[in-house]
Backbone bond lengths (Angstrom), bond angles and torsions (degrees), N, CA, C in turn:
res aa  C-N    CA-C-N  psi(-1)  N-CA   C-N-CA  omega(-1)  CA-C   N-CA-C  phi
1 X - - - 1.442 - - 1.530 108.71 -
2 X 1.080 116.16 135.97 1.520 120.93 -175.21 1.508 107.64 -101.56
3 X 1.616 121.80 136.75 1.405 111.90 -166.15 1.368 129.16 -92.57
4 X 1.891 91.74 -24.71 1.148 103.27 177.58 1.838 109.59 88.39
5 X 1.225 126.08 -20.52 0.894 147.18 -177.92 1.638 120.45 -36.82
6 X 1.269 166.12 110.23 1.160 136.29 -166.36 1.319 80.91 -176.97
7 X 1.667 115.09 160.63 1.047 146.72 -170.94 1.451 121.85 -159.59
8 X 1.796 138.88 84.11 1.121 134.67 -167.53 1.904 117.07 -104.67
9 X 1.824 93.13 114.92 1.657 69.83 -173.32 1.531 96.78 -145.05
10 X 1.084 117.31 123.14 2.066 139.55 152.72 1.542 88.88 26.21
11 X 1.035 103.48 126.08 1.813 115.24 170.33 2.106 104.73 -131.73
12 X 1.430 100.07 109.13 1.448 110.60 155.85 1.149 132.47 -112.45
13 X 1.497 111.75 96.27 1.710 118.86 -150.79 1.609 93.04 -169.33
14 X 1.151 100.00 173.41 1.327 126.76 133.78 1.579 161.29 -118.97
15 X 1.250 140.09 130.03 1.065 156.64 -171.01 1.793 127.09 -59.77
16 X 1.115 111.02 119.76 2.020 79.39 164.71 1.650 105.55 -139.75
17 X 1.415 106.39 126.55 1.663 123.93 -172.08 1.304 102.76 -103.60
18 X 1.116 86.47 -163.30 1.733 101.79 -173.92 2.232 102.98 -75.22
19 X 0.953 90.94 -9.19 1.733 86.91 170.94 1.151 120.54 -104.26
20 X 1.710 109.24 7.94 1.813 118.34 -163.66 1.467 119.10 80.77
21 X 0.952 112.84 -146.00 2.164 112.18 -153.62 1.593 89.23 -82.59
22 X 1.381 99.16 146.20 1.566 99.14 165.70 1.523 97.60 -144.56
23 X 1.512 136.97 152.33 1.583 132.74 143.34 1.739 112.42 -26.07
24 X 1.321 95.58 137.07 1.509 101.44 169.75 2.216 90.16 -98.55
25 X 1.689 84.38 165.96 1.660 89.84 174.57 1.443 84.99 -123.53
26 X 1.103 119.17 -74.40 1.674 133.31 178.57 1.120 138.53 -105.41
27 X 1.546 130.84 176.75 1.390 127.66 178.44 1.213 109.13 -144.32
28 X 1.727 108.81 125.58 1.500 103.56 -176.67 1.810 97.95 -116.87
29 X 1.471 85.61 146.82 1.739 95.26 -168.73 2.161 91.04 -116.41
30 X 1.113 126.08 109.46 1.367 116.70 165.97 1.572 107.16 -119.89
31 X 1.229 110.38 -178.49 1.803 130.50 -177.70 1.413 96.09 -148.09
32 X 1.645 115.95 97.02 1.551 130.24 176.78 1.158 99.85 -161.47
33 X 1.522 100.66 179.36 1.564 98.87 -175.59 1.410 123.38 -66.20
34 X 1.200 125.96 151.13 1.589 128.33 179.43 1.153 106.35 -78.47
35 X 1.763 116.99 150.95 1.345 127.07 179.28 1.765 110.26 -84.21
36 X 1.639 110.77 -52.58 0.919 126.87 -179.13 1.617 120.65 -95.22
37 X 1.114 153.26 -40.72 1.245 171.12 -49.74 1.696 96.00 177.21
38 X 1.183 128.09 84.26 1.674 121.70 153.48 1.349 107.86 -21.67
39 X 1.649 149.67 78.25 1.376 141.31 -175.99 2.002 98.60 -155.41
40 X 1.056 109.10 165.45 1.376 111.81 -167.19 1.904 83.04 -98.72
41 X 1.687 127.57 -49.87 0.799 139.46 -177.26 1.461 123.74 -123.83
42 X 1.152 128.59 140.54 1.357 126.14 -169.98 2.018 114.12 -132.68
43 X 0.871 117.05 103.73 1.742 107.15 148.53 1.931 111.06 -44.75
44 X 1.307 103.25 101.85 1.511 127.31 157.65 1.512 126.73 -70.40
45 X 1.683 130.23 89.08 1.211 120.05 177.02 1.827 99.31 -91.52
46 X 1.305 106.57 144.95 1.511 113.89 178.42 1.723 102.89 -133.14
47 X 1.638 110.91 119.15 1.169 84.70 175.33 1.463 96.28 -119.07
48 X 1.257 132.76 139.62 1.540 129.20 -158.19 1.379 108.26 -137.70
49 X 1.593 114.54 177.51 1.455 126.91 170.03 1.638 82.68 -141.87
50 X 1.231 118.36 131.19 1.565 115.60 -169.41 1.819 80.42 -110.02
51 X 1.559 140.32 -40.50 1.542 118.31 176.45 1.983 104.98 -51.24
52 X 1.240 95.70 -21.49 2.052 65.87 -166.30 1.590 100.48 -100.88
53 X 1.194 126.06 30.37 1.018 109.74 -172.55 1.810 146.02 99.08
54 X 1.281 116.86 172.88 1.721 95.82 -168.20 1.287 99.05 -97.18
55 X 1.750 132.26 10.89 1.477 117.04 168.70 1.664 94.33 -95.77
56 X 0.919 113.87 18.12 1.901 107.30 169.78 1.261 105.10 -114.32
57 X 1.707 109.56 61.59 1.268 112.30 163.99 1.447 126.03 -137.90
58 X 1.197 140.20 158.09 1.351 138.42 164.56 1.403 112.11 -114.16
59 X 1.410 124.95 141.70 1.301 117.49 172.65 1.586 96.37 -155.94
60 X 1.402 98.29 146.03 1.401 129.08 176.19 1.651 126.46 -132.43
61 X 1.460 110.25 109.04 1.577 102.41 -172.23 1.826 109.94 -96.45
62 X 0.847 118.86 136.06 1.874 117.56 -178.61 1.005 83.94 -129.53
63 X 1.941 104.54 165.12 1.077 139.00 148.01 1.119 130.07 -55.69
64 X 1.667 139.36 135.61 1.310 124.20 -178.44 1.575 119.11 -46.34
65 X 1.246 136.10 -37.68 1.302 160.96 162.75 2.089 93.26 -27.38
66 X 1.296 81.59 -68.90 1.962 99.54 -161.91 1.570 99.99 -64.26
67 X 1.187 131.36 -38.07 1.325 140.44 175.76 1.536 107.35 -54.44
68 X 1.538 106.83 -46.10 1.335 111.40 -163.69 1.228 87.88 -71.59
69 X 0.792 141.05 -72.95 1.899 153.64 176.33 1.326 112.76 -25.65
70 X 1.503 118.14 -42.03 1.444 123.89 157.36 1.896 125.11 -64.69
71 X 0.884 95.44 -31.38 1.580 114.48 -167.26 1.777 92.41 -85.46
72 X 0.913 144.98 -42.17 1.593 153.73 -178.82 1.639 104.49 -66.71
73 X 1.688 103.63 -52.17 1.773 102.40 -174.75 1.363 86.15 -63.35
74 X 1.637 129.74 -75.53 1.612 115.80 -141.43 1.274 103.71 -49.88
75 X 1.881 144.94 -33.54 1.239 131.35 174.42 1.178 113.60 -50.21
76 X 1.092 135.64 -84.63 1.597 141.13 143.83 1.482 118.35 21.64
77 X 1.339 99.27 -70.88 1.536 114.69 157.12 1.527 130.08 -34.65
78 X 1.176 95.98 -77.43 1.522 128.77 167.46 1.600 114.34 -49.75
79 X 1.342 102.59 -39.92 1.844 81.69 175.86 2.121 105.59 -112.46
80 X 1.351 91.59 12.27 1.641 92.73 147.64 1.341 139.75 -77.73
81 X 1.231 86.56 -54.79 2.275 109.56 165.08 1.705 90.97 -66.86
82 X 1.175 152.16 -57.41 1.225 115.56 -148.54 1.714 89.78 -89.24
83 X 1.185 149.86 34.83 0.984 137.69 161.67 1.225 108.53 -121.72
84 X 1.596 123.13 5.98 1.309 121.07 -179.87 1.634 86.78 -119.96
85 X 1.205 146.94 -12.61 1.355 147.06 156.12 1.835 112.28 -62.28
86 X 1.701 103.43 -47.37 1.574 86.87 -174.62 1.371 93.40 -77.47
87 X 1.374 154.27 -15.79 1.316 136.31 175.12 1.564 121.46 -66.67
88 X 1.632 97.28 -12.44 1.785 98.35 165.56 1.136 99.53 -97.31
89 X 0.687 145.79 -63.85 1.749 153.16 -155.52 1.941 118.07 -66.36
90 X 1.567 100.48 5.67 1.554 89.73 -176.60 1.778 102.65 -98.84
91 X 1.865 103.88 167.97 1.336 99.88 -176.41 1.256 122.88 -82.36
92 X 1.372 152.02 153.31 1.130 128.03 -175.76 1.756 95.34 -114.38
């Protein structure tokens, strides 16, 4: 069953493929079948540069399980650094 699922959003980062570091442009997040991954269903991270081509890509398929587990650290993450960012960034 195909989910249709997809999520495309602004990527400022970088990448490293099989040619080494490249600019990311975007990030696509889907829930479809996996290419690589023994799984009936997979969470799809894509992190890409779609001008240079399809070796300017990264991709990672997880389990809904592993996603969830992924999706929990970057919050975690995310509201650690921005609390160690507003502690640089205030006026004195």
């Amino acid at each position: 069953m195909c989910t249709s699922i997809v999520e495309i959003v602004p990527a400022d980062g970088a990448g490293k493929g099989g040619d080494g570091w490249f600019t990311l442009t975007h990030s696509v997040v889907s829930y479809d079948h996996p290419h690589h991954a023994l799984l009936e269903e997979a969470i799809t991270l894509d992190f890409v540069n779609s001008a240079m081509g399809p070796e300017a890509r990264v991709a990672v398929e997880l389990t809904l399980e592993s996603a969830k587990a992924l999706s929990q650290a970057l919050v975690k993450a995310i509201e650690a650094a921005d609390l160690a960012e507003g502690g640089r960034h205030r006026n004195t």
